[in-house]
N, C-alpha and C positions, 0 to 999 in steps of 0.2 A: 259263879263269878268270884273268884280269890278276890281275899279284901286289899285293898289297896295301901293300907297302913302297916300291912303284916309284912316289916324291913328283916325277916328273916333273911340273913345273906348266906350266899353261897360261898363256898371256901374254894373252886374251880381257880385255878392259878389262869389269871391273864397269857392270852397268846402263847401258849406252850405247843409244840411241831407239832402242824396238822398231818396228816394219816395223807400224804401223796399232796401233787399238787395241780391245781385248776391250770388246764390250757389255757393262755396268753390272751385266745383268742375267741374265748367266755366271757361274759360281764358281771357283775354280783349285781343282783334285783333287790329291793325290797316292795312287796306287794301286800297292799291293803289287803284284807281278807276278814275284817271284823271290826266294827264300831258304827259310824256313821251310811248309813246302807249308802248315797249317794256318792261317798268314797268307792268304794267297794268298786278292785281292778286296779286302782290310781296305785303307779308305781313309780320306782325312785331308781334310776342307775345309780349307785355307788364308783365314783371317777377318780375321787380324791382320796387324800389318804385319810384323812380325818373329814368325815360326814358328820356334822352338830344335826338335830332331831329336836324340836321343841313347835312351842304355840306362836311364838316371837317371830316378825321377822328380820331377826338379824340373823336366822340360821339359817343352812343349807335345804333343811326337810320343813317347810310348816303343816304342822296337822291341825285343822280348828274342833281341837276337843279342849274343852273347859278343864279336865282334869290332867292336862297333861302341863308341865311346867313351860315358862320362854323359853328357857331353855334345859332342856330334859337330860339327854342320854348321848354320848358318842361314840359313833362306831368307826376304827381302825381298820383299813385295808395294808395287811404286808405284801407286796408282792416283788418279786425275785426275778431270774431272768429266766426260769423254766412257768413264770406263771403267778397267780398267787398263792399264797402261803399261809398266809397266818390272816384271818377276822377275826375281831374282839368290839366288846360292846362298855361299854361306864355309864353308872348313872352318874350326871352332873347334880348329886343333891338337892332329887327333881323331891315336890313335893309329894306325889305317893308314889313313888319307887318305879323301877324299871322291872320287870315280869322275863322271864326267858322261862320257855315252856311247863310254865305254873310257878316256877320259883323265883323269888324275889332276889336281885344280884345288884352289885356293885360292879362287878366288873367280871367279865369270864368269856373262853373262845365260844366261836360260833361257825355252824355248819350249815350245809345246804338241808333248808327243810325245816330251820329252827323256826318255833313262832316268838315273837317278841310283843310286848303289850307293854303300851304307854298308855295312862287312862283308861279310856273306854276303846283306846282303837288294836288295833291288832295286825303285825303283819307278819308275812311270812319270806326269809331269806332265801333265795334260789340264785342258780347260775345257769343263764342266760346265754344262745345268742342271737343275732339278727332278726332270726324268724319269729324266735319266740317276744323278743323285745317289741316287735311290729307287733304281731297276735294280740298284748296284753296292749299294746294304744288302742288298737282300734276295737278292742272290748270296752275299754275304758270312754275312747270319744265318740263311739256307739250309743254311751248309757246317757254320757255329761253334753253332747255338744248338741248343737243344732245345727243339721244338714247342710243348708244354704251357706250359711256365712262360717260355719267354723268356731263362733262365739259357744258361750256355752247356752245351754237351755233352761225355760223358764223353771223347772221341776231345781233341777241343781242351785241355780242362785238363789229361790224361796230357803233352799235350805242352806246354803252362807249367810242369809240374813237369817236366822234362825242362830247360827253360831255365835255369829257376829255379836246382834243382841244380848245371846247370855254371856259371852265375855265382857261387852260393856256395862251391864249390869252390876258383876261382879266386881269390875277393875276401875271403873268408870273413863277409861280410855276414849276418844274418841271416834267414831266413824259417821262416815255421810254414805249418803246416794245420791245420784243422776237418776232422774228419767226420762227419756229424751222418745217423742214422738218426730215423724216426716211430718212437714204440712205438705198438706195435697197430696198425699202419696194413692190418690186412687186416680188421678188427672194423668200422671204419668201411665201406668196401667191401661188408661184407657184410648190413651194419644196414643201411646208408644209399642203398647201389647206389653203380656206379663214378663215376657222374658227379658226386656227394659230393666223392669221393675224391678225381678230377681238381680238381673247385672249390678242395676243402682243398690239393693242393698246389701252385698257382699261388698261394693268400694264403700259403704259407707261404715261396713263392719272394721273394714281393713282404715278408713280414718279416725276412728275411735282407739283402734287397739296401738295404732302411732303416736297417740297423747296421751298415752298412759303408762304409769312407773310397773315395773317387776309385780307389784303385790298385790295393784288393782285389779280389779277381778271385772270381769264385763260379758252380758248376754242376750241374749233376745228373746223376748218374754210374751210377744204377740205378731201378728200381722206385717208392723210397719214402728214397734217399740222396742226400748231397748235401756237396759241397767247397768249402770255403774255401780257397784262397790268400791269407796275406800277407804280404806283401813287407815288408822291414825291421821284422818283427816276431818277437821272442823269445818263448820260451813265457809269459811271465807275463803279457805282454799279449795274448796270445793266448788264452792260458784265461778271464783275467776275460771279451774280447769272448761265448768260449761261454758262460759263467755268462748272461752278461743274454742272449745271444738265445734261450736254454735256459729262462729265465726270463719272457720277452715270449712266446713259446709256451707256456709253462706258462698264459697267463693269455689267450689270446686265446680267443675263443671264433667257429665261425663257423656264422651262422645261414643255414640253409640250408632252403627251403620251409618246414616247424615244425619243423623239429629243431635244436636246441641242438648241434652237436659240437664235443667238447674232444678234444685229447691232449696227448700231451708228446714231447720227445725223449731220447733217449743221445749223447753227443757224445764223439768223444775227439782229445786236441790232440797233435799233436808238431811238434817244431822238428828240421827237417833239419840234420845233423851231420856233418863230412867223413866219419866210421867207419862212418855208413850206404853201404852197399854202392851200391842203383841205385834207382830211384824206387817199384820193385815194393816190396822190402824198406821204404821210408818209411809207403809207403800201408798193408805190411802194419803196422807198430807201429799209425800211429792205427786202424786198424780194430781192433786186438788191446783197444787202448785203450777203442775204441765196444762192443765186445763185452763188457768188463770190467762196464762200466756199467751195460749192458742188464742182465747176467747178474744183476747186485746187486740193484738195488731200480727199474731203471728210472728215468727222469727222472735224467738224473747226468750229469755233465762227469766224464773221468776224463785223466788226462795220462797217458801213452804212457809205459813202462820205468820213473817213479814210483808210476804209477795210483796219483796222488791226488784225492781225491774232494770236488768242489765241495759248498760249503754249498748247502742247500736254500734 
């Protein structure tokens, strides 16, 4: 592993004529290929002409590696009317440098094949088309997602909340979770048959991911349960988002062959705190919190170590 501090820079002149140029009808890739193995696959088209690359999300690319800066590195697309032209990369005065295949740069072109390394992560530049852009999704929501609903999977969000953690740790920035269980979700199942059941929780995937911003991140982590991550959110915004989505499930109703099925959920929120121990102990509070809920009256938001209890 090259050290990360070694600002040896490269003398390579910025965007100087590439050697021919990309069909029109190629796309420029950037694919994960080293750091966070749960990454690994997760690719970026390059659209624009200026692509920002950072941990922040006010960029284009976010990657949740601790060592890469908010905002890191920019990479330039030229492109012409036979196609593209010229890629070039900048570090934006990340704090440990920007890596092009082992050397540390400020700025220099870039080719099909280059690996580039921000922190611990690693990807590799390719050009792309259609087939190959599909190939590398469905390698990628093969590893990350979960079958049914399309959310991601329980394996993938233990490790955002793993990220998550050591950036708030460090930065002491804010982030919360959701944990939201069905109530009764084995009644339905057993009234309506499983395939009810399935139907009800792919619409209920698809209500969750309609109340949530760009950054929020959301999964399904058991049977009939389900995570929220959000990023730069405290509890109080946190808890109102479960209030209304606790609330839009209250009222949805989905019609399935002739049966009418409603339910509702439990939800409980906590905002991660340096005195929380490791991710185990976080997820245990909101679940402590979910169970609070449940145990009460059902249908309830309850906050984690306050367990206060949302309006109806």
């Amino acid at each position: 592993m090259m050290d990360p501090l070694d600002k040896t820079i490269c003398d390579r002149k910025l965007f100087p004529p590439a050697h021919g140029t990309q069909k029109a009808e190629h796309s420029i890739m950037l694919t994960i290929i080293g750091g966070n193995e749960t990454d690994f696959g997760r690719h970026f088209i390059l659209e624009k002409k200026q692509t920002m690359l950072g941990r922040g999300q006010t960029v284009d690319i976010t990657i949740l590696d601790g060592k890469i800066s908010k905002v890191h590195c920019e990479i330039t697309v030229i492109r012409g009317g036979s196609g593209i032209e010229q890629i070039g990369i900048r570090d934006l005065d990340s704090t440990n440098g920007t890596y092009v295949n082992g050397e540390s740069v400020s700025q220099v072109t870039l080719k099909a094949g280059d690996k580039i390394q921000a922190g611990d992560t690693v990807l590799q530049l390719s050009y792309s088309d259609e087939i190959e852009k599909e190939y590398h999704a469905k390698l990628f929501n093969f590893a990350a997602r979960d079958a049914l609903t399309g959310l991601y999977n329980k394996r993938f969000m233990h490790n955002e909340l793993e990220n998550y953690s050591r950036i708030t740790r460090r930065s002491g920035r804010a982030f919360s979770i959701i944990m939201i269980d069905i109530d009764d979700f084995k009644q339905i199942n057993d009234r309506f048959g499983h395939q009810s059941g399935d139907e009800y929780l792919k619409r209920l995937a698809e209500l969750i991911t309609h109340s949530l911003r760009d950054q929020d991140i959301a999964g399904r982590i058991g049977g009939e349960e389900f995570l929220i991550i959000l990023p730069e959110t405290a509890i109080d915004g946190a808890f109102q988002l479960a209030v209304r989505i606790r609330k839009n499930i209250e009222e949805f109703v989905l019609r399935y062959q002739n049966y009418e099925i409603r339910t509702t959920i439990s939800a409980g929120v906590c905002q991660f705190e340096k005195t929380i121990k490791d991710v185990k102990e976080f997820l245990d509070l909101a679940d402590q919190a979910m169970y609070e809920a449940k145990k009460s009256e059902k249908n309830k938001v309850m906050q984690a170590q306050l367990s206060i209890m949302a309006e109806k």
